[in-house]
mmCIF file of the N, C-alpha and C atoms, coordinates in Angstrom:
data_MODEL
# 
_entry.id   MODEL 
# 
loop_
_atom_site.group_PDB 
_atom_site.id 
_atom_site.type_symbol 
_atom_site.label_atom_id 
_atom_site.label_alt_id 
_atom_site.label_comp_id 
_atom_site.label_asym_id 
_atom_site.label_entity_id 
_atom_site.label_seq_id 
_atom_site.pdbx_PDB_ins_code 
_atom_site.Cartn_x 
_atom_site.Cartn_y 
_atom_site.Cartn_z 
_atom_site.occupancy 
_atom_site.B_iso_or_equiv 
_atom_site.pdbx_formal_charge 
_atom_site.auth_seq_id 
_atom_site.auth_comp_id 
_atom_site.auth_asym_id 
_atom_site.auth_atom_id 
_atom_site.pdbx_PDB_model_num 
ATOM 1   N N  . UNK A 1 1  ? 106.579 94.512 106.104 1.00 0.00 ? 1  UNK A N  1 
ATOM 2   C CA . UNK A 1 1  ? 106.543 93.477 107.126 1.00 0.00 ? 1  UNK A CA 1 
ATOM 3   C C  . UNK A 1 1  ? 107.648 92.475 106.817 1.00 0.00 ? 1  UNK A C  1 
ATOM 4   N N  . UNK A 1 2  ? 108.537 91.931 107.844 1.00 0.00 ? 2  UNK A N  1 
ATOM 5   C CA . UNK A 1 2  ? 109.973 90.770 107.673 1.00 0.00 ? 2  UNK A CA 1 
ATOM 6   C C  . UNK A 1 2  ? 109.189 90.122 107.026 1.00 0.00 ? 2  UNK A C  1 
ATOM 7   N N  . UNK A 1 3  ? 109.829 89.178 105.812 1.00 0.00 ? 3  UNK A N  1 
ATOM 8   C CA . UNK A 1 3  ? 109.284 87.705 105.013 1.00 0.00 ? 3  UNK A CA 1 
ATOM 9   C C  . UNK A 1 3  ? 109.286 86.992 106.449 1.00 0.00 ? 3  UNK A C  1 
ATOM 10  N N  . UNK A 1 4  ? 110.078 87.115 107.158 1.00 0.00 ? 4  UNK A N  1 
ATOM 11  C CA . UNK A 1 4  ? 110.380 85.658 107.951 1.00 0.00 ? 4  UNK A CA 1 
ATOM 12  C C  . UNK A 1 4  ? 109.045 85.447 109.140 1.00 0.00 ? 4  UNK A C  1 
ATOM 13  N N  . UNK A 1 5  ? 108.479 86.734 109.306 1.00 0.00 ? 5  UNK A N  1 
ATOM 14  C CA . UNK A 1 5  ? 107.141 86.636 109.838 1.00 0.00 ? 5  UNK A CA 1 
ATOM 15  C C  . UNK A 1 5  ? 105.583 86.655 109.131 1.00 0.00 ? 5  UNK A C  1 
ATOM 16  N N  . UNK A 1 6  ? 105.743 86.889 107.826 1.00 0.00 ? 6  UNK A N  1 
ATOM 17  C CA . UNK A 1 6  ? 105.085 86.489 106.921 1.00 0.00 ? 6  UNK A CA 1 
ATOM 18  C C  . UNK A 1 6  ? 104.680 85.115 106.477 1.00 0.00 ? 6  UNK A C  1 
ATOM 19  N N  . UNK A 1 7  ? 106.240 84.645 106.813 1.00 0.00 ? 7  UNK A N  1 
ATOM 20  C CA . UNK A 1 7  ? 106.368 82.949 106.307 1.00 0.00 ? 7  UNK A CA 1 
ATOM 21  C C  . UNK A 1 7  ? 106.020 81.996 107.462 1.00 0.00 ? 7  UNK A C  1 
ATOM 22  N N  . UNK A 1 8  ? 106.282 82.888 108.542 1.00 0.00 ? 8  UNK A N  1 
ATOM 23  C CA . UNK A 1 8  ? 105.718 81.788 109.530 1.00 0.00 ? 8  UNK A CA 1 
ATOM 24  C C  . UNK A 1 8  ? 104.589 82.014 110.147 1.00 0.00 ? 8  UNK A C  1 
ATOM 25  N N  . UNK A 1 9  ? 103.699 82.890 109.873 1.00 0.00 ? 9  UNK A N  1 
ATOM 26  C CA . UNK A 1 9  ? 102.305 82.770 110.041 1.00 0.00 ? 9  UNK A CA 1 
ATOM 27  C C  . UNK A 1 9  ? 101.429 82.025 108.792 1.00 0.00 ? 9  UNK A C  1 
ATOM 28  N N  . UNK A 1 10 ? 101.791 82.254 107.505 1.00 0.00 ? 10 UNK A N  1 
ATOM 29  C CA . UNK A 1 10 ? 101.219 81.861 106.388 1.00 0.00 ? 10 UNK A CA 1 
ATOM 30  C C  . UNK A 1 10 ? 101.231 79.754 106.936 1.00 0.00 ? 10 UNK A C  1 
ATOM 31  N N  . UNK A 1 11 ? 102.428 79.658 107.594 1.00 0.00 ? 11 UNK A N  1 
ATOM 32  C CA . UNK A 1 11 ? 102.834 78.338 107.476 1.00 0.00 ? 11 UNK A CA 1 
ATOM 33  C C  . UNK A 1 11 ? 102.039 77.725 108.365 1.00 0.00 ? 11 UNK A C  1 
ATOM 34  N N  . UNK A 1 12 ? 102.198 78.561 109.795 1.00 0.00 ? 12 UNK A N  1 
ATOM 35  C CA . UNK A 1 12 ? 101.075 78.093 110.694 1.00 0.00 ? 12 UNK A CA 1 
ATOM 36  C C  . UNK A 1 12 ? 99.722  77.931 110.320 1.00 0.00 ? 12 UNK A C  1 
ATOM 37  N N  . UNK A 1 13 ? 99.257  78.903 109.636 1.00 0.00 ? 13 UNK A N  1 
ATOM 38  C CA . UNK A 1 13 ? 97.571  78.898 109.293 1.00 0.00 ? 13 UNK A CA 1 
ATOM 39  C C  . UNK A 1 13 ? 97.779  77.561 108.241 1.00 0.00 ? 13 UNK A C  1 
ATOM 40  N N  . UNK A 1 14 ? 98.271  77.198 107.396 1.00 0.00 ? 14 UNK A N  1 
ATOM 41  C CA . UNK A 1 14 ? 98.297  76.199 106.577 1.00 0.00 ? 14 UNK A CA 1 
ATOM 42  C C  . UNK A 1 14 ? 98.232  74.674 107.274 1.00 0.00 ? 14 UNK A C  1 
ATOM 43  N N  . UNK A 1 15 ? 99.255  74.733 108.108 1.00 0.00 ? 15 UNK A N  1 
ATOM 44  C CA . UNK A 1 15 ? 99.882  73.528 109.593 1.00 0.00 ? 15 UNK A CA 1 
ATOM 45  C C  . UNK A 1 15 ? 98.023  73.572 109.773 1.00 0.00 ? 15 UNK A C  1 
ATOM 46  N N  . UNK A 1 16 ? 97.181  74.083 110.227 1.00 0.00 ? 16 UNK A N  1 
ATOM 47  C CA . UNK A 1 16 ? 96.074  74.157 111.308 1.00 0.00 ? 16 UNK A CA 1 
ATOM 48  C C  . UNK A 1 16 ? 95.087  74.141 109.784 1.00 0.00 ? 16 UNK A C  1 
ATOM 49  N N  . UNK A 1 17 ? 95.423  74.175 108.555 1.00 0.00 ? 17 UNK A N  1 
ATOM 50  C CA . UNK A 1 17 ? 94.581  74.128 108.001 1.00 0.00 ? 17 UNK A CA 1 
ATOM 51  C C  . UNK A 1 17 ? 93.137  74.616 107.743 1.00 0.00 ? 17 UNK A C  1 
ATOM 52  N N  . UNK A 1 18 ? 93.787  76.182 107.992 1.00 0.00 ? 18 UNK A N  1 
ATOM 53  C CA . UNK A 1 18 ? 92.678  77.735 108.228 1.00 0.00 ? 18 UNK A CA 1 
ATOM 54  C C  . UNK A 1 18 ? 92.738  78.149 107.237 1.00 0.00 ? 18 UNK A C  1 
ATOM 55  N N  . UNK A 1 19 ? 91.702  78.745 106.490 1.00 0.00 ? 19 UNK A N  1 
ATOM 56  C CA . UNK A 1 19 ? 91.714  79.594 105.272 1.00 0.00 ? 19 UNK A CA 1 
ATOM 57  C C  . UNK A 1 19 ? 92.071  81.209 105.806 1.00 0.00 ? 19 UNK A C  1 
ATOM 58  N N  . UNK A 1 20 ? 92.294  82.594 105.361 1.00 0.00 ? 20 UNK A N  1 
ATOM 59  C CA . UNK A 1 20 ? 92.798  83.467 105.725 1.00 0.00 ? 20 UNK A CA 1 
ATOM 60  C C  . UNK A 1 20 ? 91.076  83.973 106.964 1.00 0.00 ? 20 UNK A C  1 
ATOM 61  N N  . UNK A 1 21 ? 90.127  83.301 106.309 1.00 0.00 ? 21 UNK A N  1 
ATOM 62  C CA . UNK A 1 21 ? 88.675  84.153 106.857 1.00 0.00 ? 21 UNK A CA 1 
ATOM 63  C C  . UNK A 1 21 ? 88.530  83.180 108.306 1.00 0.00 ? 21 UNK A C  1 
ATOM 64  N N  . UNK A 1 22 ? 88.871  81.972 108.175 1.00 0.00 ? 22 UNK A N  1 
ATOM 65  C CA . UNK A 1 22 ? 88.917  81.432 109.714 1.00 0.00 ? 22 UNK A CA 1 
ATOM 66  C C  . UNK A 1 22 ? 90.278  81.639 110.902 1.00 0.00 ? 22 UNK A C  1 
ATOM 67  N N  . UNK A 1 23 ? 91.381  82.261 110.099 1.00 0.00 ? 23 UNK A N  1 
ATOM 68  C CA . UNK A 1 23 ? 92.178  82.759 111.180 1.00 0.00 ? 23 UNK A CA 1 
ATOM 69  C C  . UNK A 1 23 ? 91.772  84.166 111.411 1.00 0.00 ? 23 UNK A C  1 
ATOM 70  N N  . UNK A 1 24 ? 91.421  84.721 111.125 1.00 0.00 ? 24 UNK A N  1 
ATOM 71  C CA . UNK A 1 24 ? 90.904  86.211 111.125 1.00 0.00 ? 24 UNK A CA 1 
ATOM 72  C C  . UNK A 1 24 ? 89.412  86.084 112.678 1.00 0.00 ? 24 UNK A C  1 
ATOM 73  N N  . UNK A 1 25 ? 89.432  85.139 112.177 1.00 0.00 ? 25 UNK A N  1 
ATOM 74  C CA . UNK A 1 25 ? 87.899  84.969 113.214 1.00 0.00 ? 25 UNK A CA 1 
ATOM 75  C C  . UNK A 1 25 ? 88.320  84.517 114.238 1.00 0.00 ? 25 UNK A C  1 
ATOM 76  N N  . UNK A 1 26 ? 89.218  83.615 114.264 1.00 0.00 ? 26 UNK A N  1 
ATOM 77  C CA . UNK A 1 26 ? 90.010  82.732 115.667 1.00 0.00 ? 26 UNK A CA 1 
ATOM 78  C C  . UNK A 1 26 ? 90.593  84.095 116.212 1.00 0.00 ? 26 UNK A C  1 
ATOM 79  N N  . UNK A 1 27 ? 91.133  84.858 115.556 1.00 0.00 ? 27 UNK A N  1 
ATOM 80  C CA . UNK A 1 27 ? 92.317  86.043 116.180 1.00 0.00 ? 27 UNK A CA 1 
ATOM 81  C C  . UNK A 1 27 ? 91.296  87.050 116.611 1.00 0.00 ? 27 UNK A C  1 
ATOM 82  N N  . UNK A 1 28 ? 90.047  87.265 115.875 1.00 0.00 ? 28 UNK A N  1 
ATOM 83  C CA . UNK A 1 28 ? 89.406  88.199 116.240 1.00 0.00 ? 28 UNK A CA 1 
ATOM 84  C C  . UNK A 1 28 ? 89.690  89.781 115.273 1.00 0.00 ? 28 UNK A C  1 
ATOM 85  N N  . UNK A 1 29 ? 90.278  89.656 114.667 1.00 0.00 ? 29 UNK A N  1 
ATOM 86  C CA . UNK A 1 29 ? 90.226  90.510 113.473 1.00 0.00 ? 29 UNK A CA 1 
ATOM 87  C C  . UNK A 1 29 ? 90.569  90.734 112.085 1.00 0.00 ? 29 UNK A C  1 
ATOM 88  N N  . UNK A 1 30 ? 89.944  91.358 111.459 1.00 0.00 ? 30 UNK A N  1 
ATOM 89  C CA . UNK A 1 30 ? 89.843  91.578 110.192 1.00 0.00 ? 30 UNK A CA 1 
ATOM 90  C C  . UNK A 1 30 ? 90.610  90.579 108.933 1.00 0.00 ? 30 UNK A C  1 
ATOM 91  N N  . UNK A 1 31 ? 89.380  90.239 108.186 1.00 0.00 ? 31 UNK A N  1 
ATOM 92  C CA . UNK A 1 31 ? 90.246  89.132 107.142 1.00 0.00 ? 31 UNK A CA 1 
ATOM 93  C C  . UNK A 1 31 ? 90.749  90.238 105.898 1.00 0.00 ? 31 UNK A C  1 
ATOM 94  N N  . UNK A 1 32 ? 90.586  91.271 105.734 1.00 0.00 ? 32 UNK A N  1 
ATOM 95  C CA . UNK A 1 32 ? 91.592  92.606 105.237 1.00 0.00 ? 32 UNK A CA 1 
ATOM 96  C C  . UNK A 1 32 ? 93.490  92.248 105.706 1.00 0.00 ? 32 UNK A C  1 
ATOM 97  N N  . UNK A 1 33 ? 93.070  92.490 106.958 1.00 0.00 ? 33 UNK A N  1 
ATOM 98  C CA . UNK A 1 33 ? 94.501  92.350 107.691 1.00 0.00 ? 33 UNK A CA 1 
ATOM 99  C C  . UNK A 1 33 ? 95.438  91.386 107.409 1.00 0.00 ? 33 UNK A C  1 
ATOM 100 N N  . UNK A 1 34 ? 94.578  90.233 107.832 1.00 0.00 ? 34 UNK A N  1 
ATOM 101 C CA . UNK A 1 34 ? 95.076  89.054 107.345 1.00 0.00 ? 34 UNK A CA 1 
ATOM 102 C C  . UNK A 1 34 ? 96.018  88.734 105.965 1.00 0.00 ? 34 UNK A C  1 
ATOM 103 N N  . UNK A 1 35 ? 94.837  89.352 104.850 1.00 0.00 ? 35 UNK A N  1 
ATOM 104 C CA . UNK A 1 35 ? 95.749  89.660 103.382 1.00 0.00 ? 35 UNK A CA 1 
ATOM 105 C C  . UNK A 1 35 ? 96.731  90.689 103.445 1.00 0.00 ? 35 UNK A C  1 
ATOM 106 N N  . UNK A 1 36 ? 96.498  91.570 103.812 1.00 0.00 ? 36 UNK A N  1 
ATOM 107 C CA . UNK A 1 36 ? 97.644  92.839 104.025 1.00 0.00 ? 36 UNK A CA 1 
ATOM 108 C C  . UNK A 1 36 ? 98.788  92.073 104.476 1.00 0.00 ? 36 UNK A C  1 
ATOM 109 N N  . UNK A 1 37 ? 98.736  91.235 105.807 1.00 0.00 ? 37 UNK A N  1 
ATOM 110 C CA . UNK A 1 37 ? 100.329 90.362 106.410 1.00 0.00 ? 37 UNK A CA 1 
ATOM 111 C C  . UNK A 1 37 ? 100.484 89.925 105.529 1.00 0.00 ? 37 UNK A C  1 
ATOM 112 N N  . UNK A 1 38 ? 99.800  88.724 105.091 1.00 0.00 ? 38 UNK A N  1 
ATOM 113 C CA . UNK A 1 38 ? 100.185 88.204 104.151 1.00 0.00 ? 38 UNK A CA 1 
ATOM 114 C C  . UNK A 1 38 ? 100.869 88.245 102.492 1.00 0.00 ? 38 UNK A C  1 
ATOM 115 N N  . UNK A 1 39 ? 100.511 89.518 102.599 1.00 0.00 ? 39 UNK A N  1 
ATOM 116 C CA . UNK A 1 39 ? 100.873 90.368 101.094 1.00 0.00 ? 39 UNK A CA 1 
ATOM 117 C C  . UNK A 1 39 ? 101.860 90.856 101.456 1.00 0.00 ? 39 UNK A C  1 
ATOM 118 N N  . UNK A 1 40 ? 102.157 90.972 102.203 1.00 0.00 ? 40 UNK A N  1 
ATOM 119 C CA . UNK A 1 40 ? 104.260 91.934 102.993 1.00 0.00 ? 40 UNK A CA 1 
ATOM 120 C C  . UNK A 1 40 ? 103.708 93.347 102.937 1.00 0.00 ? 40 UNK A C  1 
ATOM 121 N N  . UNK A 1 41 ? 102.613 93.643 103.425 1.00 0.00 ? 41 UNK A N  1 
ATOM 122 C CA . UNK A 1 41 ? 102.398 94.850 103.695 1.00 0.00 ? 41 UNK A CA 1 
ATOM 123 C C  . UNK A 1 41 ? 102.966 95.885 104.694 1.00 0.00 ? 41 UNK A C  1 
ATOM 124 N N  . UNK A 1 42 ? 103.918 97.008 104.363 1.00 0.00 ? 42 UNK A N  1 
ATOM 125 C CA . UNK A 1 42 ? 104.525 97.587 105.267 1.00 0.00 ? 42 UNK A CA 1 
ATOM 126 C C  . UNK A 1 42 ? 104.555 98.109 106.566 1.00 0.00 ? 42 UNK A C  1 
ATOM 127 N N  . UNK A 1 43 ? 103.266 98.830 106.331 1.00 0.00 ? 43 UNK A N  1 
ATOM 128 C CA . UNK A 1 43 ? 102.939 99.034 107.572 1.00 0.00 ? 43 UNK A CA 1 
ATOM 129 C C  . UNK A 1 43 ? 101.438 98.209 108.412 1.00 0.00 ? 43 UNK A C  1 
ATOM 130 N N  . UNK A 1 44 ? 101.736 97.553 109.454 1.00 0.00 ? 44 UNK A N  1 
ATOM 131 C CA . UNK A 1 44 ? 100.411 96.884 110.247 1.00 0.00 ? 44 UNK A CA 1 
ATOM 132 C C  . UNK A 1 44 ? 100.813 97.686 111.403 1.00 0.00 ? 44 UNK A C  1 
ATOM 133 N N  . UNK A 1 45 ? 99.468  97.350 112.333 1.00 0.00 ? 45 UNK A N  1 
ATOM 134 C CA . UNK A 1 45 ? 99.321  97.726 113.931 1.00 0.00 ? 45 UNK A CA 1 
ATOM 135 C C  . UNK A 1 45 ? 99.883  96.409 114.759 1.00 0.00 ? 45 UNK A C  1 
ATOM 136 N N  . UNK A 1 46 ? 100.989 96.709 115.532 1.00 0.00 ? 46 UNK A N  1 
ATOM 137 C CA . UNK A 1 46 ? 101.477 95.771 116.209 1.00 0.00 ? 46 UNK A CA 1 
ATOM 138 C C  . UNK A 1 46 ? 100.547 95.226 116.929 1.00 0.00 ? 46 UNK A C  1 
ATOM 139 N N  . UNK A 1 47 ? 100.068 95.918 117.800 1.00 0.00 ? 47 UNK A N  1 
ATOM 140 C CA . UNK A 1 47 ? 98.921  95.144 118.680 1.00 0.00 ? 47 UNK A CA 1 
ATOM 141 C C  . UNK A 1 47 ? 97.981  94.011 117.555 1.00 0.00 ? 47 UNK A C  1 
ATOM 142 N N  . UNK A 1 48 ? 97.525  94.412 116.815 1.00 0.00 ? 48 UNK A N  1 
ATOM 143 C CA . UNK A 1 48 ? 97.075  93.304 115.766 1.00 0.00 ? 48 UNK A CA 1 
ATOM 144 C C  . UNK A 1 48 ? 97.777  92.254 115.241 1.00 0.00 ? 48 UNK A C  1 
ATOM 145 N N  . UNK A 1 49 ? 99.161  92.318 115.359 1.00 0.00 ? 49 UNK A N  1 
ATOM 146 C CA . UNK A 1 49 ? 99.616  91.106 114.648 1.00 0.00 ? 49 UNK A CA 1 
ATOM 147 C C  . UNK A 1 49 ? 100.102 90.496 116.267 1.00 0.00 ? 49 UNK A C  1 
ATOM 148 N N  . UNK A 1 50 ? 100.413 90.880 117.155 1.00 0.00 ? 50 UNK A N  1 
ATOM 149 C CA . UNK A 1 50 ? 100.318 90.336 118.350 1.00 0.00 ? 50 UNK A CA 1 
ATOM 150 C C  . UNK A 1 50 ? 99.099  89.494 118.663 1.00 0.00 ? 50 UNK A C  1 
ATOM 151 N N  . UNK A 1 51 ? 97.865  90.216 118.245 1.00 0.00 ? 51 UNK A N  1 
ATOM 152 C CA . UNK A 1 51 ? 96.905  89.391 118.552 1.00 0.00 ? 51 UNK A CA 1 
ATOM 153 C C  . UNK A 1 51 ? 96.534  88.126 117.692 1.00 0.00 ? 51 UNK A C  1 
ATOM 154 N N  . UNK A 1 52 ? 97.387  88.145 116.314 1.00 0.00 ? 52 UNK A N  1 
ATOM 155 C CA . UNK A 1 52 ? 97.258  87.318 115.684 1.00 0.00 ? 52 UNK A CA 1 
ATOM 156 C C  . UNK A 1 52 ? 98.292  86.005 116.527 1.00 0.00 ? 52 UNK A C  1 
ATOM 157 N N  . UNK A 1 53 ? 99.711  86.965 116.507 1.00 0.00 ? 53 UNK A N  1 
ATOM 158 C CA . UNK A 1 53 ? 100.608 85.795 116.910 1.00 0.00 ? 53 UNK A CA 1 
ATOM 159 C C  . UNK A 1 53 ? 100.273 85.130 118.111 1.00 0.00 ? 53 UNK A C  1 
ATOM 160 N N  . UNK A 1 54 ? 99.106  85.445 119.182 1.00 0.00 ? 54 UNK A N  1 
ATOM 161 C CA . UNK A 1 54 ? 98.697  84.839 120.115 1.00 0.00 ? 54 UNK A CA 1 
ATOM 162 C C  . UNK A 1 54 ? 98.388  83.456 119.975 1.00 0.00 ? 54 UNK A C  1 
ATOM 163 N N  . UNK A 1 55 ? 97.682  83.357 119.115 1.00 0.00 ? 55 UNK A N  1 
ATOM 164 C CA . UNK A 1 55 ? 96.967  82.546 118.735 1.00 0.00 ? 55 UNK A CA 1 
ATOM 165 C C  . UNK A 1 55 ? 98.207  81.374 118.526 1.00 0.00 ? 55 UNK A C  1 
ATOM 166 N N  . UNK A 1 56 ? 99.242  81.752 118.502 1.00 0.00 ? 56 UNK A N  1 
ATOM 167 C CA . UNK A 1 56 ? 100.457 80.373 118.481 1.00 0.00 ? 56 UNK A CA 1 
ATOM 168 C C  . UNK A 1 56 ? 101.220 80.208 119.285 1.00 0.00 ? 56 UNK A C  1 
ATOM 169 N N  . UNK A 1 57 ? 101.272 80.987 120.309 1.00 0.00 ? 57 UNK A N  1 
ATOM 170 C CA . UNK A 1 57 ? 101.871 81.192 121.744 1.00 0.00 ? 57 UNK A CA 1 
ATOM 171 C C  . UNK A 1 57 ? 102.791 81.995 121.899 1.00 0.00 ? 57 UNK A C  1 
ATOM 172 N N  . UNK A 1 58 ? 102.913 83.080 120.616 1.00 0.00 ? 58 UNK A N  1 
ATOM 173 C CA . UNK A 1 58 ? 103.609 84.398 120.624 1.00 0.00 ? 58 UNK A CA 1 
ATOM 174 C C  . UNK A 1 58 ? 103.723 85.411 120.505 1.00 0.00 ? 58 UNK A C  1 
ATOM 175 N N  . UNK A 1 59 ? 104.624 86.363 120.542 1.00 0.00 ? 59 UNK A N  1 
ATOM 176 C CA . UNK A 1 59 ? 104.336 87.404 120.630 1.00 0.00 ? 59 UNK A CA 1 
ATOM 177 C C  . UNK A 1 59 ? 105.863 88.536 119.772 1.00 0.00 ? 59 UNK A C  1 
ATOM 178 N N  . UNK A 1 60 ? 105.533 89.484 119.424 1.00 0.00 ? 60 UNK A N  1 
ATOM 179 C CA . UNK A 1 60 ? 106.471 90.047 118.942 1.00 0.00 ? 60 UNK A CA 1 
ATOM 180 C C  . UNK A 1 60 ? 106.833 91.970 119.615 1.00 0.00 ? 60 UNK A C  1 
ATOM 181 N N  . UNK A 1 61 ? 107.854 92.112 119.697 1.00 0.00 ? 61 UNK A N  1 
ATOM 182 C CA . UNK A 1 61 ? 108.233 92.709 120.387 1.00 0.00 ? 61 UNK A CA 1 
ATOM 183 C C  . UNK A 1 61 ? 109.861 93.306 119.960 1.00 0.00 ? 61 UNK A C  1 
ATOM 184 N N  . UNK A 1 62 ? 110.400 94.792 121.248 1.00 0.00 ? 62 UNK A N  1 
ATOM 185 C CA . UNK A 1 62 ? 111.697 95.035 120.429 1.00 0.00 ? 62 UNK A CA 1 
ATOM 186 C C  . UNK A 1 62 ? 113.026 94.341 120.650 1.00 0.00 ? 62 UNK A C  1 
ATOM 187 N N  . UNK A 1 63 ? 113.569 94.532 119.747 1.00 0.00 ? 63 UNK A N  1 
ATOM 188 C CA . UNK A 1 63 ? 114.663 93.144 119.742 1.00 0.00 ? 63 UNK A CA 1 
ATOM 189 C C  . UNK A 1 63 ? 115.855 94.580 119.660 1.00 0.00 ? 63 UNK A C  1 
ATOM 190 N N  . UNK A 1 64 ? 116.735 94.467 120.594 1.00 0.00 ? 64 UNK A N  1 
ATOM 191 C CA . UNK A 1 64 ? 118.373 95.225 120.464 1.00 0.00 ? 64 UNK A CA 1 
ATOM 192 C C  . UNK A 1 64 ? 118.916 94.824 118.827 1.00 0.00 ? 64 UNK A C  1 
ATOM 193 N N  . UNK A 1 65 ? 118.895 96.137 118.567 1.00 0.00 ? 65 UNK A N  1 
ATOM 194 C CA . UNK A 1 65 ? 119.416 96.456 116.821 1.00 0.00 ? 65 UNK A CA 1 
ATOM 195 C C  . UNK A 1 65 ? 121.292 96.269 116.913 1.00 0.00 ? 65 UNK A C  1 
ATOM 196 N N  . UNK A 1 66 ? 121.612 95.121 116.440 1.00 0.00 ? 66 UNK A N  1 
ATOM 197 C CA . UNK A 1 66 ? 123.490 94.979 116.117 1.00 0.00 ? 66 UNK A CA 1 
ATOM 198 C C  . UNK A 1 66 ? 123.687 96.140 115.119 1.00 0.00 ? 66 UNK A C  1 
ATOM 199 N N  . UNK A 1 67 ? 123.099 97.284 114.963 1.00 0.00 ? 67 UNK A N  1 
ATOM 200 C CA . UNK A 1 67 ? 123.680 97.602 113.992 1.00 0.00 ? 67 UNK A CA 1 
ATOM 201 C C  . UNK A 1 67 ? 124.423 99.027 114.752 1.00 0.00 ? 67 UNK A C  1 
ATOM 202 N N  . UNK A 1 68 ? 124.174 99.032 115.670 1.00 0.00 ? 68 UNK A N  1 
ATOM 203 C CA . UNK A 1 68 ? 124.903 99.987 117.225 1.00 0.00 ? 68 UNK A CA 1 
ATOM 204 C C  . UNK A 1 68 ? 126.367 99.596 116.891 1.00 0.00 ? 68 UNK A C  1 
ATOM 205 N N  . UNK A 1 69 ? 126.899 98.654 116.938 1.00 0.00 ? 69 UNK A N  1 
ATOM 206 C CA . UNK A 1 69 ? 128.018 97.735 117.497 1.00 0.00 ? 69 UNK A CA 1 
ATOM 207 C C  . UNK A 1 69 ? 129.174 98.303 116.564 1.00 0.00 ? 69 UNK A C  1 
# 
């Protein structure tokens, strides 16, 4: 999983002052998961971390790779 989406969910839940088991419950799933993002775990289910990033008014999705160019 990118640090840079690691770092900015860890930061948000901190900002809102959630432990990993009350964002898990706000998002609606698993406080497993939660540690897994948080641990830079390689592989997650997009739809799950979507449903996490909801919860901040975002969303993640595919981005055009520069490495074409």
């Amino acid at each position: 999983m990118n640090d840079q989406l690691i770092e900015f969910i860890k930061t948000r839940r901190k900002a809102l002052k959630l432990s990993q088991q009350d964002l898990a419950e706000r998002a609606g799933i698993g406080l497993r998961f939660i540690r897994d993002l948080e641990q830079g775990k390689k592989t997650l289910r997009l739809d799950k971390v979507n449903q996490l990033l909801d919860l901040f008014g975002y969303e993640l999705g595919p981005v055009e790779s520069k490495r074409n160019e």
